[in-house]
Backbone as JSON Lines, residues from 0, in Angstrom:
{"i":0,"aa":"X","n":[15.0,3.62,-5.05],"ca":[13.65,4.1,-5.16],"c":[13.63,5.46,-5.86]}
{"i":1,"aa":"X","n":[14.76,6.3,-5.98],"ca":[14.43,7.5,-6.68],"c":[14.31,7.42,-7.98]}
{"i":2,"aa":"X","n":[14.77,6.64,-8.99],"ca":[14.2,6.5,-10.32],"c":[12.6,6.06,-10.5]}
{"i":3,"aa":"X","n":[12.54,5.25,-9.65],"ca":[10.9,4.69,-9.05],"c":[9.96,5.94,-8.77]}
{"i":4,"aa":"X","n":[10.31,6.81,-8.49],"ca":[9.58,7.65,-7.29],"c":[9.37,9.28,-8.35]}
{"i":5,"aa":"X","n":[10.69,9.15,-9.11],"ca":[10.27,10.28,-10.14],"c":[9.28,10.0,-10.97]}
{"i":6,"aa":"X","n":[10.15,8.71,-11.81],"ca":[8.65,7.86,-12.77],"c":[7.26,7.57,-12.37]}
{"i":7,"aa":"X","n":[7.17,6.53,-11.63],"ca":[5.49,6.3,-10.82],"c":[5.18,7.32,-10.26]}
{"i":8,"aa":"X","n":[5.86,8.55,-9.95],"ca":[4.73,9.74,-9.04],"c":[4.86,10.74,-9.45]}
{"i":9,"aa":"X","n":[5.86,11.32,-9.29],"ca":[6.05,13.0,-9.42],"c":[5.99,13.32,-10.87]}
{"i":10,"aa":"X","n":[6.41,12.54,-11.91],"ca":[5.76,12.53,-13.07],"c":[4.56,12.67,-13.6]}
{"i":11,"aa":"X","n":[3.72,12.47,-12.51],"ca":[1.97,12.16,-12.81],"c":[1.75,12.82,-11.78]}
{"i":12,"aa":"X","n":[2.38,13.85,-10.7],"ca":[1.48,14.38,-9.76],"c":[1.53,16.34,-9.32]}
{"i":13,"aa":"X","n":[0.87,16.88,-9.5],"ca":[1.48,18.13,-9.14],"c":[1.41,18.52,-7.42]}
{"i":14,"aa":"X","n":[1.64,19.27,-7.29],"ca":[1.85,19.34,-5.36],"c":[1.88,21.17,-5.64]}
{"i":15,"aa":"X","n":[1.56,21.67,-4.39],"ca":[1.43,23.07,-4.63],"c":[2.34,23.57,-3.79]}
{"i":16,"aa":"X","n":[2.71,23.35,-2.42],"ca":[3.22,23.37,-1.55],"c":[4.21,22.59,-0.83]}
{"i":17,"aa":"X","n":[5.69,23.29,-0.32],"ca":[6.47,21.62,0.46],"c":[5.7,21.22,1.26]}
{"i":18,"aa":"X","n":[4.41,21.15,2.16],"ca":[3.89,20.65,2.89],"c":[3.3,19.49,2.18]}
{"i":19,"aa":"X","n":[2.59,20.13,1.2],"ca":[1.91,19.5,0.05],"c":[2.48,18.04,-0.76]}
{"i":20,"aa":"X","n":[3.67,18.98,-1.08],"ca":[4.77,17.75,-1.23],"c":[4.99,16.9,-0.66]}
{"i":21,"aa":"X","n":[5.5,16.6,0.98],"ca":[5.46,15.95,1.99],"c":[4.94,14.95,2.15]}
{"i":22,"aa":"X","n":[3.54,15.37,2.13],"ca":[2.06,14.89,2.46],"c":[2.06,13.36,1.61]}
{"i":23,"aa":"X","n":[2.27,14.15,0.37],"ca":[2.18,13.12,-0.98],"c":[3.5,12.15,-1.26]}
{"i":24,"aa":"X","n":[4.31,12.43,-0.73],"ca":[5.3,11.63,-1.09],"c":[5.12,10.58,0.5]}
{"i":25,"aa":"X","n":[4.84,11.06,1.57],"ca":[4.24,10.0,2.93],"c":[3.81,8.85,1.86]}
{"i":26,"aa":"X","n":[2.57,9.33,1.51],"ca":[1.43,8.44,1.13],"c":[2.4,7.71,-0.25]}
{"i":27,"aa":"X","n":[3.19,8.0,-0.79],"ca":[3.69,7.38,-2.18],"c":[4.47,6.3,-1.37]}
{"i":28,"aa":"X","n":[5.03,6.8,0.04],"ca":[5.91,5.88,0.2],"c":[5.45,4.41,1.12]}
{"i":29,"aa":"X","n":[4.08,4.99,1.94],"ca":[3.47,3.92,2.36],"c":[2.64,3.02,1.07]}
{"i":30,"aa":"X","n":[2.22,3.38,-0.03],"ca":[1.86,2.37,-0.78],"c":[3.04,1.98,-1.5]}
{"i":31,"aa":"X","n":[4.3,2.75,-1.99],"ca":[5.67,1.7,-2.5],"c":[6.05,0.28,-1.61]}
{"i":32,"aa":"X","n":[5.7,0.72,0.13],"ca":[6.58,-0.05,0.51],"c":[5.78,-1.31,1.18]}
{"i":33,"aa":"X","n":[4.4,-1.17,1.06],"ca":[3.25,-1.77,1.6],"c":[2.64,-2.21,1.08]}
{"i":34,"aa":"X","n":[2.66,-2.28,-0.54],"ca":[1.27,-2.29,-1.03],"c":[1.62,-2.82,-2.68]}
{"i":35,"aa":"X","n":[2.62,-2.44,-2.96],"ca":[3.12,-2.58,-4.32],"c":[4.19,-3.56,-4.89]}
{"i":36,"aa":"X","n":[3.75,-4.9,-4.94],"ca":[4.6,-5.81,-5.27],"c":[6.25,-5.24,-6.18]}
{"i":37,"aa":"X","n":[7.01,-6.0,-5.67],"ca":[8.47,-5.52,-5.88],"c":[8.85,-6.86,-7.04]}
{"i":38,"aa":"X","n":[9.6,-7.02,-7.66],"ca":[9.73,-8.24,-8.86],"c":[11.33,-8.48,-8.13]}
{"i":39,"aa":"X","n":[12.01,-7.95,-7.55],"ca":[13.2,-8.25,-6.48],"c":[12.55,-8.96,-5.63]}
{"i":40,"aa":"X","n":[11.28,-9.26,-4.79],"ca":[11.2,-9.6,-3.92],"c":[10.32,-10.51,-4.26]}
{"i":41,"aa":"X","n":[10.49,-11.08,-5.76],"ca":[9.16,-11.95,-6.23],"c":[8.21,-11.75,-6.03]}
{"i":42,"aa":"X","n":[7.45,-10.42,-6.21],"ca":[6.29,-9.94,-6.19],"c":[5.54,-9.66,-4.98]}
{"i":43,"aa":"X","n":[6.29,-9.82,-3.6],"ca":[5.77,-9.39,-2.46],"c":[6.27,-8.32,-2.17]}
{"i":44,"aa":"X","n":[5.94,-7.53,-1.36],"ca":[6.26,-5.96,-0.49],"c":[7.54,-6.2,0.22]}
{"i":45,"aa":"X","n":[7.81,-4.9,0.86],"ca":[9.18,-5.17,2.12],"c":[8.51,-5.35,3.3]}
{"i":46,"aa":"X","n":[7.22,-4.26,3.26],"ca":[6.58,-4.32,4.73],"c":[5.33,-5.59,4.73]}
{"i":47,"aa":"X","n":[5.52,-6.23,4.95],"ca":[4.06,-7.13,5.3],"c":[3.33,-6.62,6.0]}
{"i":48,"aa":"X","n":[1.85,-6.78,4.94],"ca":[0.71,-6.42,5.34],"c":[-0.21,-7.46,5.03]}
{"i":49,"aa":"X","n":[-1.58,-7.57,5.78],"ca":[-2.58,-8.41,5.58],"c":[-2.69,-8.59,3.99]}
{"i":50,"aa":"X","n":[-2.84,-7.16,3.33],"ca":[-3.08,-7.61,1.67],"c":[-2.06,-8.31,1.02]}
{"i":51,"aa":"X","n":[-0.63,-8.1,1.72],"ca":[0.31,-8.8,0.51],"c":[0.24,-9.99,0.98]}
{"i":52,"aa":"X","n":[-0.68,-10.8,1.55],"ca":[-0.48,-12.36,1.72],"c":[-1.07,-12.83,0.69]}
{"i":53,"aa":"X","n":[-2.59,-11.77,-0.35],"ca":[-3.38,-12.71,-1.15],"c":[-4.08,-12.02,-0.85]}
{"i":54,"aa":"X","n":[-5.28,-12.53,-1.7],"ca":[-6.34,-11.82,-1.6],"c":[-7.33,-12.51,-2.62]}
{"i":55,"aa":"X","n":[-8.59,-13.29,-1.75],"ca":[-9.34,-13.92,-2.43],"c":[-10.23,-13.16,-3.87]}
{"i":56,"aa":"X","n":[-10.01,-13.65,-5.17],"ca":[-10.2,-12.86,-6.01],"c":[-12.25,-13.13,-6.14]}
{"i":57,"aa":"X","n":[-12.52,-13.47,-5.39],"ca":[-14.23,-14.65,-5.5],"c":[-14.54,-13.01,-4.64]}
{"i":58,"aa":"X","n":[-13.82,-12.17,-3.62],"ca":[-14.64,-11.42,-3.09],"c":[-13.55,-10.36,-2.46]}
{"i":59,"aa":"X","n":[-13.47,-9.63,-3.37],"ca":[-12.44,-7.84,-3.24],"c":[-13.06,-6.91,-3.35]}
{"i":60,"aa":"X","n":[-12.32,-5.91,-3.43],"ca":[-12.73,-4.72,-3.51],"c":[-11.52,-3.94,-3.8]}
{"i":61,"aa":"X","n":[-11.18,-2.66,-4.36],"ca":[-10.57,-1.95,-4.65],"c":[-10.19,-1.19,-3.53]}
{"i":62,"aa":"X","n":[-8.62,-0.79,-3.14],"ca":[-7.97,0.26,-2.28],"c":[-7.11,0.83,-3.23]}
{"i":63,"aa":"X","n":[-7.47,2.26,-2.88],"ca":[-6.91,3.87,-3.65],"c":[-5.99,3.85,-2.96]}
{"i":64,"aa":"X","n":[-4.59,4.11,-3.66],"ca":[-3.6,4.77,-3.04],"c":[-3.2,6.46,-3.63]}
{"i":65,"aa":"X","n":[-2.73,7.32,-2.69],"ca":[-1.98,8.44,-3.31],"c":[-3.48,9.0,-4.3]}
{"i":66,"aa":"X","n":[-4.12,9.45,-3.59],"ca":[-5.33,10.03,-4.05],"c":[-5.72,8.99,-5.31]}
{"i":67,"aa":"X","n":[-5.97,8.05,-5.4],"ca":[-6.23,7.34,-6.33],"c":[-5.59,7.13,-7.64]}
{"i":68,"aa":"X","n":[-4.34,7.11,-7.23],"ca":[-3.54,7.29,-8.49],"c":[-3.42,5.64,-9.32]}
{"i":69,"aa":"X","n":[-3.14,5.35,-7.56],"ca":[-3.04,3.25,-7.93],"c":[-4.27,2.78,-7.48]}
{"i":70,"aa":"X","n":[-4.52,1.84,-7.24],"ca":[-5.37,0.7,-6.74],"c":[-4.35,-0.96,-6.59]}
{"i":71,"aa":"X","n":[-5.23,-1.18,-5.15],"ca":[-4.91,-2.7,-5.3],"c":[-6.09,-3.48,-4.75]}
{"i":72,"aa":"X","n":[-6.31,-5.0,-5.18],"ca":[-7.1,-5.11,-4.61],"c":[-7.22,-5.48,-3.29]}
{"i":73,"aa":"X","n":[-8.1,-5.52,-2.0],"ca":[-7.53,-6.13,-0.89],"c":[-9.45,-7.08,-0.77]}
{"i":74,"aa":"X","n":[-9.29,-7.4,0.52],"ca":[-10.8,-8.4,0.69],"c":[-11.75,-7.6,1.62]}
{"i":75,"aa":"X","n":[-12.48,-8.08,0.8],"ca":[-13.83,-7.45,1.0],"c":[-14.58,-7.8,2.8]}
């Protein structure tokens, strides 16, 4: 995950503070590991969650991750 984690985030994010830092890398790591299809894992997560089962595309809605950096969709 650290080639992952420089590229998809800290590349695109500034932080002001180690708290700050912290904070943001929590949240990077609950949407890496929850939320963000893996192509190792054929496109599902490590952690199962309600959204990585599917998600009817007839009626979604958008979820912000990491101050809105990503989106996925989940159901409405």
């Amino acid at each position: 995950m650290d080639s992952a984690l420089r590229r998809e985030y800290l590349d695109q994010t500034l932080f002001w503070t180690a708290a700050d830092l912290e904070a943001k890398l929590l949240a990077f790591k609950t949407y890496y590991n929850g939320y963000r299809a893996h192509a190792s894992l054929r496109g599902q997560t490590p952690i199962k969650t309600p959204e990585s089962e599917g998600v009817n595309f007839k009626c979604y809605r958008w979820h912000k991750h990491c101050r809105g950096l990503y989106q996925t969709p989940t159901a409405a």
